[in-house]
C-alpha positions in Angstrom: 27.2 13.5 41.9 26.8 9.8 42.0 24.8 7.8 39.5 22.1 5.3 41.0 22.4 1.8 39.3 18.8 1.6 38.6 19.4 5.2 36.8 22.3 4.2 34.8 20.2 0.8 33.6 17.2 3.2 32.9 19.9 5.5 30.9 21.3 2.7 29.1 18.5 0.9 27.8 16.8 4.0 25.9 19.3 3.4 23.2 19.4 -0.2 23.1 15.6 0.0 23.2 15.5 2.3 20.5 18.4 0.2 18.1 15.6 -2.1 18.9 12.9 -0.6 17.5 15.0 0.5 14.5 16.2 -3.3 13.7 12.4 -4.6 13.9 11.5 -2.0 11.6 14.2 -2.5 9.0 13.3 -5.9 9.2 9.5 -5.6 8.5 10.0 -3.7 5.6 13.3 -5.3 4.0 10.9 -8.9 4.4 8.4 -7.0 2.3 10.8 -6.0 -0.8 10.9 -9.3 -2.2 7.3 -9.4 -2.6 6.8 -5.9 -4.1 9.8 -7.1 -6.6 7.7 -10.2 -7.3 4.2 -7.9 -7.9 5.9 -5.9 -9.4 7.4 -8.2 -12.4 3.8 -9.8 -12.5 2.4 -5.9 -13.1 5.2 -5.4 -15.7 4.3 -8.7 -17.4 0.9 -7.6 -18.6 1.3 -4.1 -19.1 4.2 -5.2 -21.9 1.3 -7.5 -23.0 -0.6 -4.4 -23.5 -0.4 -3.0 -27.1 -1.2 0.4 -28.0 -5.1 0.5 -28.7 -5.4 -1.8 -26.0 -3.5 0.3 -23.3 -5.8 3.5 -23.9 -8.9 1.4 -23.8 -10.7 2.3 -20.2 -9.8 0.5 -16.6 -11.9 -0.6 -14.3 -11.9 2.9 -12.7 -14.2 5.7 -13.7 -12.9 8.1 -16.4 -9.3 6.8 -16.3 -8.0 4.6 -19.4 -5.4 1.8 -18.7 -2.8 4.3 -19.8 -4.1 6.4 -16.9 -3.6 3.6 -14.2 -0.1 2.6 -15.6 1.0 6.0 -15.6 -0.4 6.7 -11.8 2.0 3.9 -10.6 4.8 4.7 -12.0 4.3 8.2 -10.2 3.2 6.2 -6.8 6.9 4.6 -7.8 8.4 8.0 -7.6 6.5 9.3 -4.7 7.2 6.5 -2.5 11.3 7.1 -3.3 11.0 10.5 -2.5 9.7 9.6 0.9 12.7 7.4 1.3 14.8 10.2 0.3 13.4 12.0 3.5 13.6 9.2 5.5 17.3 8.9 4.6 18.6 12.7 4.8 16.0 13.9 7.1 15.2 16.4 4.8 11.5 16.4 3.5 10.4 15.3 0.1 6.7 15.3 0.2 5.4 12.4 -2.1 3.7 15.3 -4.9 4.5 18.4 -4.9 0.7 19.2 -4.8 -2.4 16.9 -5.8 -2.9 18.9 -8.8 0.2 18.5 -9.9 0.0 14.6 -9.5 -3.1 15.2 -10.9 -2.0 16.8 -14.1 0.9 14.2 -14.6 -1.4 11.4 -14.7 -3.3 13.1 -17.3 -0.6 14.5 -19.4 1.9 11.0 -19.3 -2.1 8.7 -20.2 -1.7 10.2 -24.0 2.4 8.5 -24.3 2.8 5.8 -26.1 2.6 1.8 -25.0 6.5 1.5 -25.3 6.8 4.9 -23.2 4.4 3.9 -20.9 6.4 0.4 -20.3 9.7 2.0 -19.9 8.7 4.4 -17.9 6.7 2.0 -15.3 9.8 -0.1 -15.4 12.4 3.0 -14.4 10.4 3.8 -11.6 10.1 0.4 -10.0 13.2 0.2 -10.8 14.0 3.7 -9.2 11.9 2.5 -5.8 13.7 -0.8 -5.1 17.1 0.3 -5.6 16.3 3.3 -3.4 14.7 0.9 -0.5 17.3 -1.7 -0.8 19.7 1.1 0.4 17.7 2.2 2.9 20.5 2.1 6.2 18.7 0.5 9.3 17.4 3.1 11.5 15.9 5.3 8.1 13.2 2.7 8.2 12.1 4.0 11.5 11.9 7.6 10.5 8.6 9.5 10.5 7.1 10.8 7.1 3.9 11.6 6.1 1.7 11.0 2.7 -1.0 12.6 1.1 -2.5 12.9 4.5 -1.1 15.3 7.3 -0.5 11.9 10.0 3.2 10.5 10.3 4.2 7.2 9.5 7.5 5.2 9.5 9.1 4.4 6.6 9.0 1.0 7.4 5.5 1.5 6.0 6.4 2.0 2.3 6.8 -1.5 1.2 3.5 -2.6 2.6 1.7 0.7 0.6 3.9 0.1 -2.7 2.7 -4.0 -2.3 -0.9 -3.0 -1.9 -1.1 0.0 -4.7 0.5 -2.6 -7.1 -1.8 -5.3 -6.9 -5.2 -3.3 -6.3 -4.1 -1.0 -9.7 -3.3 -4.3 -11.5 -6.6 -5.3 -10.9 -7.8 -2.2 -12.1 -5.9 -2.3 -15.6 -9.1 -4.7 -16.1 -7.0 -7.0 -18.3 -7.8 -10.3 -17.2 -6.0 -10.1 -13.4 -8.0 -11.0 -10.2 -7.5 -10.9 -6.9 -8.0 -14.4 -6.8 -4.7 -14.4 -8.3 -2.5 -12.5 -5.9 -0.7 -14.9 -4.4 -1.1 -16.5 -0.9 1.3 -15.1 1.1 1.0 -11.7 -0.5 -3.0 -11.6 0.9 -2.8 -10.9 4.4 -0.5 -7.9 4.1 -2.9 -6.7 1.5 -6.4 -6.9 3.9 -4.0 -5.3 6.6 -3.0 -2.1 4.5 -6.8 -2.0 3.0 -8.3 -2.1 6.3 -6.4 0.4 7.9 -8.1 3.2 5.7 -11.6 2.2 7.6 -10.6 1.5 11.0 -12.2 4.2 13.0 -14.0 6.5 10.3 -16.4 8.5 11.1 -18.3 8.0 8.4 -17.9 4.1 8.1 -19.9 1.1 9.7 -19.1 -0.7 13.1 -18.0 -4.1 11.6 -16.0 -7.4 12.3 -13.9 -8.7 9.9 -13.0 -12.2 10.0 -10.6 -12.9 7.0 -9.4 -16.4 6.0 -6.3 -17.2 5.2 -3.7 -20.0 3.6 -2.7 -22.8 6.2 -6.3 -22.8 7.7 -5.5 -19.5 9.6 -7.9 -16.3 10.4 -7.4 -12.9 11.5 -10.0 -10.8 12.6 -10.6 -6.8 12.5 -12.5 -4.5 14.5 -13.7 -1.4 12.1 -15.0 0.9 14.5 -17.1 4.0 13.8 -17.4 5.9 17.4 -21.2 5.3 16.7 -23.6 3.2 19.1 -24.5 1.0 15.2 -25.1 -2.2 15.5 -22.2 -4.4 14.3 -22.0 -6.1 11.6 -20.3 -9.3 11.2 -18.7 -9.8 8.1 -16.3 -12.9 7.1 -15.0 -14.9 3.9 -11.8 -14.7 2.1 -8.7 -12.9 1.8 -9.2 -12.2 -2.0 -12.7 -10.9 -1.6 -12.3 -9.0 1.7 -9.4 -6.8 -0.3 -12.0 -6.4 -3.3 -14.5 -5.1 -0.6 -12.4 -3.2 1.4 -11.2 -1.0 -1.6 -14.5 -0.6 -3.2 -14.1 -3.2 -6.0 -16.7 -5.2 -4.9 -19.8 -5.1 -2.8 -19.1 -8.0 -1.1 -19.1 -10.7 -3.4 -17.7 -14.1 -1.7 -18.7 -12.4 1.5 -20.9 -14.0 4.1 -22.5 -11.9 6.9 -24.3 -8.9 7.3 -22.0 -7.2 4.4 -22.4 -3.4 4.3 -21.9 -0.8 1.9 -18.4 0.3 3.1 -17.6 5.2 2.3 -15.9 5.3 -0.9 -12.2 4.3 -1.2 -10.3 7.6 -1.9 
């Protein structure tokens, strides 16, 4: 049986289409890596600075010390590899075994010791770049999931490891900002924050309009499926990530700013 041309193009492209779509992928997240290695030697800068009565003294986040926070990332670290792990074998490694698992090594690794606590930060960053840097190509593109049943692409990772590093160094309440993240580091931050409230059904019809370096703007829709009236909501990179993750009510915010469900 003979083989139309316009079959054997159609035939043809789905792989090139799909090396594609690999490529793009690999390259989104392998631009990414650079910045979570440069967030993440700004994290391990002031958590060395920490000493030991001063790393057990409370964060910014209810009932969890510093030691708490620092030990939380360094689990995210190892979480985060072992979803590289699937994406690389195809096999699954779910980020925690279960949540009160994670839950009980965060509790149990907050009463180590500052130097522990350093080291063992440091491993696991350690542990999740040299695991993404050898990520092959197409890996990037496979699906996993998180703590949440919906699938994502790999490609994903750096963007969530970028955006847990900065928001949990601002939590360590010791001295660090937002204000200080730095410029080109901001958008992909807003981006990861706002996808947790795009379409929640429990959220508030608003438009985002975030500024950013080089006299740029992006704007967001965050729809609720509700007939609310929108609100319109604008300012800054810095404080639109410190409202979007519940840090702030909307400080530096201009608009009709309100009260976004609890980040969780």
């Amino acid at each position: 049986m003979s083989i139309s041309p316009e079959a054997s193009i159609g035939q043809n492209d789905v792989p090139a289409q799909r090396r594609a779509d690999e490529r793009s992928a690999a390259e989104r997240a392998v631009r990414l890596l650079p910045l979570v290695r440069q967030a993440t030697e700004r994290l391990d800068t002031v958590v060395a600075g920490l000493d030991e009565d001063a790393i057990h003294r409370p964060s910014g986040l209810p009932g969890w010390s510093r030691a708490h926070v620092v030990t939380h990332l360094a689990r995210n670290a190892d979480a985060l590899v072992n979803l590289l792990t699937w994406a690389r074998t195809g096999v699954e490694h779910p980020m925690y075994a279960s949540a009160a698992d994670r839950d009980a090594d965060i509790e149990e690794g907050a009463g180590r010791l500052a130097q522990i606590l350093v080291e063992d930060l440091r491993a696991a960053g350690d542990r999740l770049m040299v695991a993404a840097t050898g990520l092959p190509d197409p890996a990037w593109s496979a699906p996993v999931t998180g703590r949440l049943p919906t699938p994502f692409p790999a490609a994903n990772v750096p963007s969530m490891r970028l955006h847990e590093v900065w928001v949990h160094l601002v939590d360590l309440d010791a001295g660090f900002s937002f204000a200080e993240v730095p410029h080109d580091h901001l958008e992909h931050l807003v981006a990861e924050a706002v996808t947790r409230h795009i379409n929640r059904p429990d959220g508030k019809r608003v438009r985002l309009t975030v500024e950013l370096p080089g006299d740029r703007e992006r704007v967001w829709d965050l729809v609720n499926g509700r007939d609310d009236p929108r609100h319109e909501v604008a300012g800054s990179a810095a404080a639109a990530v410190a409202w979007l993750t519940g840090r702030s009510t909307g400080e530096g915010l201009r608009g009709d700013v309100p009260e976004l469900p609890a980040w969780g």
